[in-house]
Backbone as CSV, one residue per row, in Angstrom:
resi,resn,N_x,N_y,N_z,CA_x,CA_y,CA_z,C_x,C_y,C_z
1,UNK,99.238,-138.766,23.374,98.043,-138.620,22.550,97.064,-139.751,22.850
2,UNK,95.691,-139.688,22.835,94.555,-140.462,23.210,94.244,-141.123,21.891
3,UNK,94.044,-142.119,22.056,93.226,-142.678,21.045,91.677,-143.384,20.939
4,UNK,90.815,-142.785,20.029,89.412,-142.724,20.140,89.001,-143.933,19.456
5,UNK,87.584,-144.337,19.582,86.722,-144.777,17.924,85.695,-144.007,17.560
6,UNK,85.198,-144.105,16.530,84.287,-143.652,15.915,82.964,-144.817,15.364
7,UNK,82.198,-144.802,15.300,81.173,-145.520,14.935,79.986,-145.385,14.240
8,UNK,79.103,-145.443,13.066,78.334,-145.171,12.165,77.047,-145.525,12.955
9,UNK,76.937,-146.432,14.010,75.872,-146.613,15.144,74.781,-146.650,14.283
10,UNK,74.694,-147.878,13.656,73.830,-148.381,12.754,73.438,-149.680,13.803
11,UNK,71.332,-150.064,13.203,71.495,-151.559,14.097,72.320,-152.591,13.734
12,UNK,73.085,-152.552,12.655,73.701,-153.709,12.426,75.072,-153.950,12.975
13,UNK,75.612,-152.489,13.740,76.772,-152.824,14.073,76.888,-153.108,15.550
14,UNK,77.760,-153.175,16.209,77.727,-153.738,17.562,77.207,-152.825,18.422
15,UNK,76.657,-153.674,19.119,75.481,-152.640,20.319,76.603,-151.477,21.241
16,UNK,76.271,-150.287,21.237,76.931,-149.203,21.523,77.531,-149.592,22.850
17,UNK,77.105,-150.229,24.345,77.233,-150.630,25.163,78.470,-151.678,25.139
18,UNK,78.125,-152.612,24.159,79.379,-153.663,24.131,80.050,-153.492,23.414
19,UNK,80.016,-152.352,22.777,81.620,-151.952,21.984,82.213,-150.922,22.729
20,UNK,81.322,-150.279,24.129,81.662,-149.123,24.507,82.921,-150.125,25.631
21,UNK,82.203,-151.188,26.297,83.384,-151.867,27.005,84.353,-152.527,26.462
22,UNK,84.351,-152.631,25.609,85.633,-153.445,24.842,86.760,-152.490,24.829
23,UNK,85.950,-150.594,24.326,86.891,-149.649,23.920,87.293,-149.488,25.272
24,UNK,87.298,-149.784,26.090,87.331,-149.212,27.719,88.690,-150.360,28.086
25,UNK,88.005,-151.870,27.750,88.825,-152.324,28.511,90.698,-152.754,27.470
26,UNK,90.277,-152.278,26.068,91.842,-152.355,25.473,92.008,-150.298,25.502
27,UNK,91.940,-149.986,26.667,92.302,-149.093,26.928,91.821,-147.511,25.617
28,UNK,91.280,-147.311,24.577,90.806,-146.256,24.328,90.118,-145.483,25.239
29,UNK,90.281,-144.852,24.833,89.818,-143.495,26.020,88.129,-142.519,25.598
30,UNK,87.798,-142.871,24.601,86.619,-142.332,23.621,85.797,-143.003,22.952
31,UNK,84.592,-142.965,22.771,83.755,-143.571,21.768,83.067,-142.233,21.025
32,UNK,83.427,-142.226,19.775,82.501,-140.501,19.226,81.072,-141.455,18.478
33,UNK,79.907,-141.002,18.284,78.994,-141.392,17.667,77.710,-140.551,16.498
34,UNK,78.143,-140.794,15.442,77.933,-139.924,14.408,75.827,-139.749,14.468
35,UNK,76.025,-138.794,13.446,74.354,-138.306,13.636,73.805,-137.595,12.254
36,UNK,72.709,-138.653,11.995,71.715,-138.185,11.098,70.622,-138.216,11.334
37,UNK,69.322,-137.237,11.543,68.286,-137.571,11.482,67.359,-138.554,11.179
38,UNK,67.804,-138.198,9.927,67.252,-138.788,8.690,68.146,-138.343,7.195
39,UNK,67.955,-138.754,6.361,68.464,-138.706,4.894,67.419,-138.733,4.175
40,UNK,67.171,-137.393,3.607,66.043,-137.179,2.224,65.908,-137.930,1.203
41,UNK,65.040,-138.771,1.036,65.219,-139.275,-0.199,65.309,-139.537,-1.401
42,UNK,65.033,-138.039,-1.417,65.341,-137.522,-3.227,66.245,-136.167,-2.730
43,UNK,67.257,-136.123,-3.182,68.284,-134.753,-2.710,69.293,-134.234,-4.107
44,UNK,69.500,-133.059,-4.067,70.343,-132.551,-5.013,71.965,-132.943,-4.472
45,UNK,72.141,-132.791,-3.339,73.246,-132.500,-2.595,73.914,-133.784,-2.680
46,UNK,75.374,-133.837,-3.056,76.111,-134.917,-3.532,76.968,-135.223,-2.490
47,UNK,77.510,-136.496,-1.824,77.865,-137.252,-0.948,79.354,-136.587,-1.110
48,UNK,80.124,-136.123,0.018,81.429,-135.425,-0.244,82.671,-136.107,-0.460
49,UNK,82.419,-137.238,-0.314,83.534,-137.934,-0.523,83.160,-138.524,-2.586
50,UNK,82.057,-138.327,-3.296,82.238,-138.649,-4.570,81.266,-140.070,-4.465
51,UNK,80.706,-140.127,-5.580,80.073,-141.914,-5.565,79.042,-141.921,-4.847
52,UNK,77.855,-142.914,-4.562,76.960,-142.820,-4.243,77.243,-143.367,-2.279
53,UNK,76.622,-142.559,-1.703,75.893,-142.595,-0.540,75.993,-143.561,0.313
54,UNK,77.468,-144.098,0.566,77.125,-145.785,1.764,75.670,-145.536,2.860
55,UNK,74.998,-147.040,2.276,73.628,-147.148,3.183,73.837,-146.522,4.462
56,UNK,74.918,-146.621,5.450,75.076,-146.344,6.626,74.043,-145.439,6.965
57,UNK,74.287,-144.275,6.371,73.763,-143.214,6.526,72.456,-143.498,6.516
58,UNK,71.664,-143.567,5.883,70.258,-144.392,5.926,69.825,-144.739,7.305
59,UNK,70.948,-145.535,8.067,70.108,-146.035,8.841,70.769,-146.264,10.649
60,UNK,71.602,-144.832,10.800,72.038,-144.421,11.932,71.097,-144.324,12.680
61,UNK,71.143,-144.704,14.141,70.059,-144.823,15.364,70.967,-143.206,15.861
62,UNK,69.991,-142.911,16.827,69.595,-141.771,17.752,71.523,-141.730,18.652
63,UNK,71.971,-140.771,18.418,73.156,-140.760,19.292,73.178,-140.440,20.753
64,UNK,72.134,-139.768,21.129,72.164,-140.104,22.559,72.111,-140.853,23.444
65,UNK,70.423,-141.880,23.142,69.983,-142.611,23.572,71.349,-143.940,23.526
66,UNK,71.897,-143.685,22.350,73.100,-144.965,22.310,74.250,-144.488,23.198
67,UNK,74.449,-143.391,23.150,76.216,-142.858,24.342,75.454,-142.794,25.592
68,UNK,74.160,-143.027,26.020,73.627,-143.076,26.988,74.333,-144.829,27.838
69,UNK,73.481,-145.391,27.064,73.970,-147.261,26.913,75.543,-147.085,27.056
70,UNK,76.611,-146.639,25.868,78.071,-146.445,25.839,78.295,-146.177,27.469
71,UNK,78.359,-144.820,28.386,78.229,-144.624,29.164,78.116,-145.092,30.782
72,UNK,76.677,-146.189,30.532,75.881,-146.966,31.543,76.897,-147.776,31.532
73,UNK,77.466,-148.490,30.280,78.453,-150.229,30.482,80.035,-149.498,31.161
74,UNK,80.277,-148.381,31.095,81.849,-147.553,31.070,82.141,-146.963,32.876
75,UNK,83.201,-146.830,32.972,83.234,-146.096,33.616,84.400,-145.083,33.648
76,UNK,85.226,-145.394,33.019,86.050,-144.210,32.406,86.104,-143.215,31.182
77,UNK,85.028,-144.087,29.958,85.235,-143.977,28.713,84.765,-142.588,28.294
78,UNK,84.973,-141.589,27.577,84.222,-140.674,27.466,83.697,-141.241,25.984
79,UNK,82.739,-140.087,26.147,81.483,-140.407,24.917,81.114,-138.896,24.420
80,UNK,81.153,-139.134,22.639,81.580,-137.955,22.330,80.225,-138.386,21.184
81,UNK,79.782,-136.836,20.606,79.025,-136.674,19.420,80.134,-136.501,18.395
82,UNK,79.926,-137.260,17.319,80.934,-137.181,16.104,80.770,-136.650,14.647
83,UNK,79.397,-135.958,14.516,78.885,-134.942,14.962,78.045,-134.678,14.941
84,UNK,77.851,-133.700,16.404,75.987,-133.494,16.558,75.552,-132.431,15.122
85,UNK,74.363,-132.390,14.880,74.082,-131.712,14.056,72.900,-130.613,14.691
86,UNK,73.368,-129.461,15.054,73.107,-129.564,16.321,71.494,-127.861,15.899
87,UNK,71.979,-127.792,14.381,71.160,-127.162,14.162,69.393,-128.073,13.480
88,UNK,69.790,-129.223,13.214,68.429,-130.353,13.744,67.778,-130.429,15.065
89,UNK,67.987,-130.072,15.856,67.196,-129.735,17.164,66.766,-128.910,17.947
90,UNK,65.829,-128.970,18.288,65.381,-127.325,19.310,66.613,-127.165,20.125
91,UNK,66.916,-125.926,20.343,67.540,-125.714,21.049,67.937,-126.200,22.781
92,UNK,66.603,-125.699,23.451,66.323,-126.269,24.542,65.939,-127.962,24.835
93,UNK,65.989,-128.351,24.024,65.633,-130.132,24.106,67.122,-130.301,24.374
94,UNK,67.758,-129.678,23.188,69.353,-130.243,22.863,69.996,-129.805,24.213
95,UNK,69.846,-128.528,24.655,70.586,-128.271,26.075,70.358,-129.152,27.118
96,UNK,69.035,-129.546,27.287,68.495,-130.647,28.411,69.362,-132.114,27.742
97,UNK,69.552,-132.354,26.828,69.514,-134.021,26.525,71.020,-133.902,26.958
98,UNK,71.847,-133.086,26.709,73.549,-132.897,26.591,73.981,-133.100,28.628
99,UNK,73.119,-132.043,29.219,73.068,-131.784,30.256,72.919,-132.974,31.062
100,UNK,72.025,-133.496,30.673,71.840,-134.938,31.323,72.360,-135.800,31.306
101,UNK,73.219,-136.138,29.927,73.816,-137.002,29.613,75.395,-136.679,30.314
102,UNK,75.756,-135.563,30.542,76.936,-135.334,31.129,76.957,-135.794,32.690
103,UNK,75.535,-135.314,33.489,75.619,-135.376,34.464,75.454,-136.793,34.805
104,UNK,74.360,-137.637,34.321,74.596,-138.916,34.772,76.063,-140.004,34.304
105,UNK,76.747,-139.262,33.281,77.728,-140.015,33.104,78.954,-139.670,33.728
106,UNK,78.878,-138.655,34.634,79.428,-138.131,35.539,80.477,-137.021,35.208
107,UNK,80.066,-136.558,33.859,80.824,-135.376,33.247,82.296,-136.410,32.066
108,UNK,81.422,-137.184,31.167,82.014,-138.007,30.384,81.936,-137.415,28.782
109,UNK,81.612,-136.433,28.701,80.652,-136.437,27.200,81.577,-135.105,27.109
110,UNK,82.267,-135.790,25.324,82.733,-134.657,24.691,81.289,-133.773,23.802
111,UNK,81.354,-133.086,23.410,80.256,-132.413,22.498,80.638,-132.026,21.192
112,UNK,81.097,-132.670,20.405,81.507,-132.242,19.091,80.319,-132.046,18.305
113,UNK,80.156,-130.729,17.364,79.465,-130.025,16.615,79.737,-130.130,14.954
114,UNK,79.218,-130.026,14.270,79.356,-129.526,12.783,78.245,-128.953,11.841
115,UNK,78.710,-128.949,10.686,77.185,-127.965,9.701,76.941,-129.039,8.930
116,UNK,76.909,-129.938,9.167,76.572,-130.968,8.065,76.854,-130.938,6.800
117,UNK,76.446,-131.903,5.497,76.977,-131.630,4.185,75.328,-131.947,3.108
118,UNK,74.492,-132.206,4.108,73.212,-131.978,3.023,72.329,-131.024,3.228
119,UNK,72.300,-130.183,1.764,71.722,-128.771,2.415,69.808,-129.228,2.610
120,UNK,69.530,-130.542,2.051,68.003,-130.652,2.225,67.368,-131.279,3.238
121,UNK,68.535,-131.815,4.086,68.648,-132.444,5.351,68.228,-131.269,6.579
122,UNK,68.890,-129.919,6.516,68.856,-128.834,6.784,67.337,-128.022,6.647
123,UNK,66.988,-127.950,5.254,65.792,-127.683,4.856,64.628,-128.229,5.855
124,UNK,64.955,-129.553,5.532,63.922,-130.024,6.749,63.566,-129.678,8.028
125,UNK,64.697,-129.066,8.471,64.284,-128.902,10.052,64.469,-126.981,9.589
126,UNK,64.887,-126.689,9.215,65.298,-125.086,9.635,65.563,-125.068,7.829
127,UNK,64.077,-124.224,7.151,63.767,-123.765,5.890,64.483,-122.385,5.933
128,UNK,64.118,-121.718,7.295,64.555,-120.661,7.240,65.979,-120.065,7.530
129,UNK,67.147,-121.227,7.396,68.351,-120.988,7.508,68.779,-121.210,6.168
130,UNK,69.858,-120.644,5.399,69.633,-120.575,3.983,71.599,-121.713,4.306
131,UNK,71.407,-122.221,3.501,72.939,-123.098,3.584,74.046,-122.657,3.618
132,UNK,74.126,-121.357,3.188,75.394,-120.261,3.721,75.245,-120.012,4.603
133,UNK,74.061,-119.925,5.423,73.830,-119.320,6.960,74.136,-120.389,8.084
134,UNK,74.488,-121.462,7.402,74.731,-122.752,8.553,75.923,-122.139,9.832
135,UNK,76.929,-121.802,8.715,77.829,-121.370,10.559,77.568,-120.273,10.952
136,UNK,77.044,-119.310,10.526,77.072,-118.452,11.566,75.562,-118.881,12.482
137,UNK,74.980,-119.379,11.887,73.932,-120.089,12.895,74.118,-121.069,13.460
138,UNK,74.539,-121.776,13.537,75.592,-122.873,14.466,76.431,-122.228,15.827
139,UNK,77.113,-121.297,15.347,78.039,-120.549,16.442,76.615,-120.148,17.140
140,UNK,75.297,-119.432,16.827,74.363,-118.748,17.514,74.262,-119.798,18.372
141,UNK,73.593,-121.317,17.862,72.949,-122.460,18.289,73.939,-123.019,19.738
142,UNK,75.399,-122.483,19.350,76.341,-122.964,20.506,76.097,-122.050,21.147
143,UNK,76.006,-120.710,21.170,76.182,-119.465,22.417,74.611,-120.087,22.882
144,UNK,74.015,-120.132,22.586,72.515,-120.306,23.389,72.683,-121.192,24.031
145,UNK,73.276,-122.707,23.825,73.255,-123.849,24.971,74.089,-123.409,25.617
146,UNK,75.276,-122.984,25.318,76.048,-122.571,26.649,75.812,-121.381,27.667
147,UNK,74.554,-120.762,27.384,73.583,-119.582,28.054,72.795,-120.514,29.073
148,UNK,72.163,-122.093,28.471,71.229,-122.951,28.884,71.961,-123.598,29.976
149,UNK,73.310,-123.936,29.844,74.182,-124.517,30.680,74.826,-123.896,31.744
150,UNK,74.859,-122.683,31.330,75.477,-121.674,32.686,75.235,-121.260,33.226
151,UNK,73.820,-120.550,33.008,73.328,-119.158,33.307,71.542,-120.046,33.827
152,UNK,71.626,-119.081,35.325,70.325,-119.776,36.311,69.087,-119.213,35.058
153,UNK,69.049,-118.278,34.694,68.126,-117.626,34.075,68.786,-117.620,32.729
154,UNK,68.351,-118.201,31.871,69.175,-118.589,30.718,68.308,-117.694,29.436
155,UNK,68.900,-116.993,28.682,68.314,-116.165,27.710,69.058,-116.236,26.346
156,UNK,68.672,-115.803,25.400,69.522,-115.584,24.346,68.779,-115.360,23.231
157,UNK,69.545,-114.245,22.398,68.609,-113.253,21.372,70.002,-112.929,20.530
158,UNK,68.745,-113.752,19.400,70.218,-113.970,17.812,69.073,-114.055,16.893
159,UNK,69.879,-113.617,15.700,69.133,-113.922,14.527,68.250,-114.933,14.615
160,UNK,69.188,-116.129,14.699,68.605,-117.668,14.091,67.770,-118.329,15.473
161,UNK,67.867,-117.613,16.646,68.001,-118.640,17.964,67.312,-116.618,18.968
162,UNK,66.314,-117.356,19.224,65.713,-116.372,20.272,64.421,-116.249,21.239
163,UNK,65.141,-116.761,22.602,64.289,-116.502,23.653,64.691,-116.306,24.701
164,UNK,63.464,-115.624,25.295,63.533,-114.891,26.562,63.996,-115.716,28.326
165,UNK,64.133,-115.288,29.347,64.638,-116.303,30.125,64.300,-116.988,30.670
166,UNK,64.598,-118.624,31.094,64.041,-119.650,31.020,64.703,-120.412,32.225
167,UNK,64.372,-121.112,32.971,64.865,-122.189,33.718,65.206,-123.291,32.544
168,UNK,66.968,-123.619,32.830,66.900,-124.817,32.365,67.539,-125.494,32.752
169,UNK,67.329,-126.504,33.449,68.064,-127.377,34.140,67.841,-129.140,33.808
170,UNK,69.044,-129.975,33.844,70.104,-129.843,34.654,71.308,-128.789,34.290
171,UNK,71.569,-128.522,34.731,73.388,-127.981,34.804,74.402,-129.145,34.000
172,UNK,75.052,-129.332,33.192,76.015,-130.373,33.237,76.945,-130.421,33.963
173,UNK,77.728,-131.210,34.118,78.412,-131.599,35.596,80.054,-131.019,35.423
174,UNK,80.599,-131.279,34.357,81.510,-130.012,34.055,81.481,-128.681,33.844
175,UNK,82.169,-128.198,34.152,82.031,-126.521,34.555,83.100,-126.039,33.439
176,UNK,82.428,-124.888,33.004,81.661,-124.524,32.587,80.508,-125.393,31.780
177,UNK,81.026,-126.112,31.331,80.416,-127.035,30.263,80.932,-128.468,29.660
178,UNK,80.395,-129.026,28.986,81.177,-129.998,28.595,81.975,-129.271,27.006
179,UNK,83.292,-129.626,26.603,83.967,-128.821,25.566,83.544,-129.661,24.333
180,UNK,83.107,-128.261,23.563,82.478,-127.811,22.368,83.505,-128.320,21.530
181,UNK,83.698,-129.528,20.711,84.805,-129.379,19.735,83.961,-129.569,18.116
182,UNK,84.816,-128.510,17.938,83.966,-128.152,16.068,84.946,-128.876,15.388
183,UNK,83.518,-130.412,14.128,84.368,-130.840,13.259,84.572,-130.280,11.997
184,UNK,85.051,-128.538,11.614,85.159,-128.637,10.734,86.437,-128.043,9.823
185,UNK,86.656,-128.026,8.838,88.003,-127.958,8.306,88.606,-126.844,6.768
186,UNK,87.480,-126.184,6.686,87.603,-125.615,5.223,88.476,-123.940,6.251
187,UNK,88.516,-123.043,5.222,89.091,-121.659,5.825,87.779,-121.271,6.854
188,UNK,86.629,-120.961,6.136,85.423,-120.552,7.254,85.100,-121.764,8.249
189,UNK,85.236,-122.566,8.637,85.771,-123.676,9.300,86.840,-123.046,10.282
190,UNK,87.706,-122.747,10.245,88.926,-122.870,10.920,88.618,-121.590,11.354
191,UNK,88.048,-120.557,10.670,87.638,-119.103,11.516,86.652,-119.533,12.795
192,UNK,85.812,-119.606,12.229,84.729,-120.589,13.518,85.304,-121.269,14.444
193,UNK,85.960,-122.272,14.744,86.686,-122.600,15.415,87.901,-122.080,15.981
194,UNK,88.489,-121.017,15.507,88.939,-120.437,16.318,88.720,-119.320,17.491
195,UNK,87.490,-118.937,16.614,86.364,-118.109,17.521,85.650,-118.397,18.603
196,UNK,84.921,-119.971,18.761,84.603,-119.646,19.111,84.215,-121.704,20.034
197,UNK,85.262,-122.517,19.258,85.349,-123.418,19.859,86.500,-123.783,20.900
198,UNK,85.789,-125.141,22.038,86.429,-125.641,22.994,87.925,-126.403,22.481
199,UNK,87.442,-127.022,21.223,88.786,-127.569,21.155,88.247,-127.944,19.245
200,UNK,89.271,-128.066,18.197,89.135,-128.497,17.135,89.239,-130.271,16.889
201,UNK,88.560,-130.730,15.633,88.172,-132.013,15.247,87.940,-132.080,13.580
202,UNK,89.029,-131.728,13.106,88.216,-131.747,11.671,89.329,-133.160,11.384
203,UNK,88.621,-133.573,9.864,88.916,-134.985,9.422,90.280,-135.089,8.856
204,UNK,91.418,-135.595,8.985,92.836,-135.436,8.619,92.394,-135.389,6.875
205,UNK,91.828,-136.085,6.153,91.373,-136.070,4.548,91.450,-134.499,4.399
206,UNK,90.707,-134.211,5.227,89.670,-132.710,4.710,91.180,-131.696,4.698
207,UNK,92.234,-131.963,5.414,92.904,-130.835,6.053,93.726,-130.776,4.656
208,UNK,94.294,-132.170,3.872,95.395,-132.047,2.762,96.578,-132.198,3.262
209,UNK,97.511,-131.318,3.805,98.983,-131.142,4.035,98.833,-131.125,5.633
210,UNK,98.490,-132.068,6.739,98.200,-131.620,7.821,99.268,-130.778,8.762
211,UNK,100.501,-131.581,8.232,100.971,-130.145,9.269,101.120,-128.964,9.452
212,UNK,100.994,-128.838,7.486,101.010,-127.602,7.281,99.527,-126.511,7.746
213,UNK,98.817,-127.131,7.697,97.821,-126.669,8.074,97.370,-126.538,9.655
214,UNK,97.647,-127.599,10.624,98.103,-127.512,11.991,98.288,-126.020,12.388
215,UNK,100.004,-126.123,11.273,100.576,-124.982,11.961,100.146,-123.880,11.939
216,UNK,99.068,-123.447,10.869,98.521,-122.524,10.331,97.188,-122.086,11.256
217,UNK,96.410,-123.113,11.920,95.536,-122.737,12.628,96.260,-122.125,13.938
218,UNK,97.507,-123.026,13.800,97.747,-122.126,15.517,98.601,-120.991,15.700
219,UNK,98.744,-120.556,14.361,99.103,-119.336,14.210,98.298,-118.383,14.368
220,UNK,96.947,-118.663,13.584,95.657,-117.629,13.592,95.072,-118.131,14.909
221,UNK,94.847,-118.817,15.851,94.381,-118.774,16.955,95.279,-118.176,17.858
222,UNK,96.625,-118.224,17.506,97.422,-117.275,18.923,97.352,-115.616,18.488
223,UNK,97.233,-115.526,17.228,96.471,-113.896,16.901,95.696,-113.547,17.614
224,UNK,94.384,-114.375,17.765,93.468,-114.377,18.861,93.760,-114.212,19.950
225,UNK,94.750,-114.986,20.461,94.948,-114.581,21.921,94.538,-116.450,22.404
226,UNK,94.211,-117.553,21.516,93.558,-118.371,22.084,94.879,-119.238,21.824
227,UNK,94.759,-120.947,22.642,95.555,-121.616,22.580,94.361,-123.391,22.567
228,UNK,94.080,-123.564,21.310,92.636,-124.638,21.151,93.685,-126.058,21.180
229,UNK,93.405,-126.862,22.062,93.502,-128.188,21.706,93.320,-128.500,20.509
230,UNK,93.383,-129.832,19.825,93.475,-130.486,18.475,93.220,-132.049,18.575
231,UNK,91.774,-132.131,17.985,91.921,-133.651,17.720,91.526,-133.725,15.979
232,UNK,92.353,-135.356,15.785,92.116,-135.035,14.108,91.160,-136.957,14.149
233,UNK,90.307,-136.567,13.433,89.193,-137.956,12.950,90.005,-138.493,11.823
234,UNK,90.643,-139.313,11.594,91.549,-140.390,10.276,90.081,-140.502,9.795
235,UNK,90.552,-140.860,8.374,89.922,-141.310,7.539,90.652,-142.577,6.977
236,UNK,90.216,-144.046,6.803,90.448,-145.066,6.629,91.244,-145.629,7.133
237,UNK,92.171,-146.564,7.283,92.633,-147.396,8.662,94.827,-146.649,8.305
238,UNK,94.704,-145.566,9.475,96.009,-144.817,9.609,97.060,-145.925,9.665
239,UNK,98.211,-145.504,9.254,99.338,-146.505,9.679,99.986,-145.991,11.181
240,UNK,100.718,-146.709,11.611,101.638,-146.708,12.959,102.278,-145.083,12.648
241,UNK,102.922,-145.205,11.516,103.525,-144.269,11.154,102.671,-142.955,11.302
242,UNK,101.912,-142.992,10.525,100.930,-141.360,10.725,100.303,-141.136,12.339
243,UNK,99.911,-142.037,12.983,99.749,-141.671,14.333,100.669,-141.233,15.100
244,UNK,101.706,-141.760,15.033,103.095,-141.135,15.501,103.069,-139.449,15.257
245,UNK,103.291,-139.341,13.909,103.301,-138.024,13.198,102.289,-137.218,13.971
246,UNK,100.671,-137.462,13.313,99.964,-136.870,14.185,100.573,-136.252,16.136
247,UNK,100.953,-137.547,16.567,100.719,-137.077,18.105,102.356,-136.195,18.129
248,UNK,103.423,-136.081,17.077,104.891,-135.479,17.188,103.702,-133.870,16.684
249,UNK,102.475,-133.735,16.217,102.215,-132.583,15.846,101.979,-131.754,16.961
250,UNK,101.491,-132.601,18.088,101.042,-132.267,19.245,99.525,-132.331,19.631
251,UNK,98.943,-133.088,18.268,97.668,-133.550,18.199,97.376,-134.706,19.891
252,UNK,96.134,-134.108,20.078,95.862,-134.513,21.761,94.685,-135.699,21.552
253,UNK,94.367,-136.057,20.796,93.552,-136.940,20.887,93.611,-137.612,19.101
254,UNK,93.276,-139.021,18.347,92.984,-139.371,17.389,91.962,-140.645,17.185
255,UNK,91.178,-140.031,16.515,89.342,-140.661,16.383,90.013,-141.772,15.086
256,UNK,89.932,-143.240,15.584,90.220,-143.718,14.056,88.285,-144.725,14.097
257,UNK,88.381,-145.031,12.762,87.435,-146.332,12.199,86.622,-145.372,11.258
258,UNK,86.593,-144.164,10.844,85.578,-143.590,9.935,86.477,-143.939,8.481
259,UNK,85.550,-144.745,7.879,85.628,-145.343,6.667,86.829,-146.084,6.759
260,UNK,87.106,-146.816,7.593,88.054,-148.193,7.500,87.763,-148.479,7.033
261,UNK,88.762,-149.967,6.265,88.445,-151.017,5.308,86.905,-152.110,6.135
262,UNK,86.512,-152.455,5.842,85.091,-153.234,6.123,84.400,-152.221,7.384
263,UNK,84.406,-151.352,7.186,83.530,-150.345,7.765,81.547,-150.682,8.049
264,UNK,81.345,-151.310,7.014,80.326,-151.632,6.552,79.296,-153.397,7.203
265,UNK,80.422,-153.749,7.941,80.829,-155.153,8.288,81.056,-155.276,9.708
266,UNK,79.938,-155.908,11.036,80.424,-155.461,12.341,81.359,-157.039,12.128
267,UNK,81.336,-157.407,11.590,82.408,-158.758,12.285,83.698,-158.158,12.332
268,UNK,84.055,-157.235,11.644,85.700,-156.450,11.617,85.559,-155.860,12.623
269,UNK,85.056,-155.166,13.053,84.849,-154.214,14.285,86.099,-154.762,15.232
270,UNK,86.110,-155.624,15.684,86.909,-155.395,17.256,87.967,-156.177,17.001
271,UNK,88.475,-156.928,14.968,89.699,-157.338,14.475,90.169,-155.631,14.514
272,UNK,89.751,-155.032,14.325,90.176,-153.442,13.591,90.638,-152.797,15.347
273,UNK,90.075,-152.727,16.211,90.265,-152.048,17.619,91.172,-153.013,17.664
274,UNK,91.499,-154.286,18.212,92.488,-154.975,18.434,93.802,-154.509,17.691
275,UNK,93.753,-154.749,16.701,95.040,-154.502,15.848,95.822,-153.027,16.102
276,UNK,94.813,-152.096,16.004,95.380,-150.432,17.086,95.576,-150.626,18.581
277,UNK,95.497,-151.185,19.156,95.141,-151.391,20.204,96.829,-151.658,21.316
278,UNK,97.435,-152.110,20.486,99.287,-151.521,21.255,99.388,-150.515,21.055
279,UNK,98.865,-149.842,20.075,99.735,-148.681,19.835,99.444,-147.600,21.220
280,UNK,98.232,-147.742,21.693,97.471,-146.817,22.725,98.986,-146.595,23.904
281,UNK,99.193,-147.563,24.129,100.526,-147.055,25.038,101.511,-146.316,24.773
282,UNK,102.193,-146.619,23.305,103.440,-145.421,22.757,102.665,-144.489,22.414
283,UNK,101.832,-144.248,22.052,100.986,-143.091,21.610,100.590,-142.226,22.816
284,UNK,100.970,-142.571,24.356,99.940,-141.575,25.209,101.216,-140.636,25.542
């Protein structure tokens, strides 16, 4: 099993570049980098974990432009969206920025997706997607880049997502694509992703009973006919013990630092990677 980080890629925490080599050189294999536009500043929509809103969110920088930097300092590391929000962007911008970023990093970039959790965040960019309509417009938003990514003459005609055919290039440098992993975890969650993602990522919190639930997705994905990889994002700082567990599940990759203890604090930053940082060997 691989072991990742995760990062809130705020200016206050360590520059994406020099945390991207640190993760490189105590051997992690991933940097994922989370994504908000922006945050409304008057919103109905309540923070999912309960309690008010860690600033973080407030004041996340641009995830490309930073796994760009991650990337440039690396040369093994892959660099992942943790998650893109992917119905905030034109379509075709988002196919070009992904594309590029794969190809100059020489086909490094995971692409993890999700529906976000503020429906006015949403509002903002796409009024005309109603907040129940997030996944099945999401799955649209994925079939169209991967139309943009494959296909010389790239087209696609959906409800939410529709135009005619287009040059779009670059190509990303993995073939077919770089893999689509969906972070999300509820029942319509786990349908979606079995439908119609590269590999799953939802948050070990979100899942409850994880193995039980594990076992349950890969029951309904071999119905399908499919066989999805599995990575799970920890929530607060895992013990030895649960990573173990995790990777005896057959879990292929694990994203830790989302909401560690001093999360909030870059001086912990690379006490927190250090301290995981044996485990990367019994764990592979």
């Amino acid at each position: 099993m691989q072991l990742g980080f995760s990062t809130m890629n705020t200016p206050e925490d360590i520059r994406p570049d020099v945390l991207a080599r640190a993760l490189e050189e105590r051997g992690y294999t991933s940097l994922f980098i989370g994504e908000h536009s922006h945050i409304p500043a008057s919103r109905r929509t309540p923070y999912p974990s309960g309690g008010d809103m860690p600033d973080q969110y407030r004041r996340m920088m641009d995830p490309f432009v930073s796994m760009t930097m991650a990337a440039q300092a690396t040369e093994r590391l892959q660099v992942g969206t943790g998650v893109c929000l992917v119905l905030e962007h034109h379509v075709l911008d988002l196919a070009k920025s992904v594309a590029t970023l794969d190809l100059l990093s020489s086909g490094r970039v995971l692409f993890g997706v999700g529906v976000g959790w503020n429906a006015e965040e949403l509002e903002n960019h796409r009024p005309d997607i109603t907040w129940a309509q997030r996944y099945r417009a999401t799955e649209e938003c994925v079939e169209a880049l991967r139309r943009c990514w494959v296909d010389d003459d790239s087209e696609y005609h959906g409800q939410f997502f529709d135009f005619d055919p287009v040059w779009s290039y670059p190509k990303p440098l993995q073939r077919p694509h770089p893999p689509v992993l969906l972070g999300t975890a509820g029942r319509l969650g786990t349908e979606h992703a079995v439908r119609w993602a590269d590999e799953w990522m939802p948050m070990d919190v979100a899942l409850g009973n994880v193995p039980k639930r594990i076992a349950k997705f890969r029951e309904v994905a071999a119905e399908a006919g499919r066989e999805i990889p599995i990575s799970l994002v920890t929530f607060g700082d895992p013990t030895a013990e649960t990573l173990h567990a995790y990777r005896e599940l057959g879990v292929v990759r694990c994203v830790i630092g989302a909401a560690r203890e001093g999360w909030n604090d870059p001086a912990t930053t690379m006490p927190f990677m250090d301290r995981y940082a044996p485990l990367i060997a019994e764990l592979a």
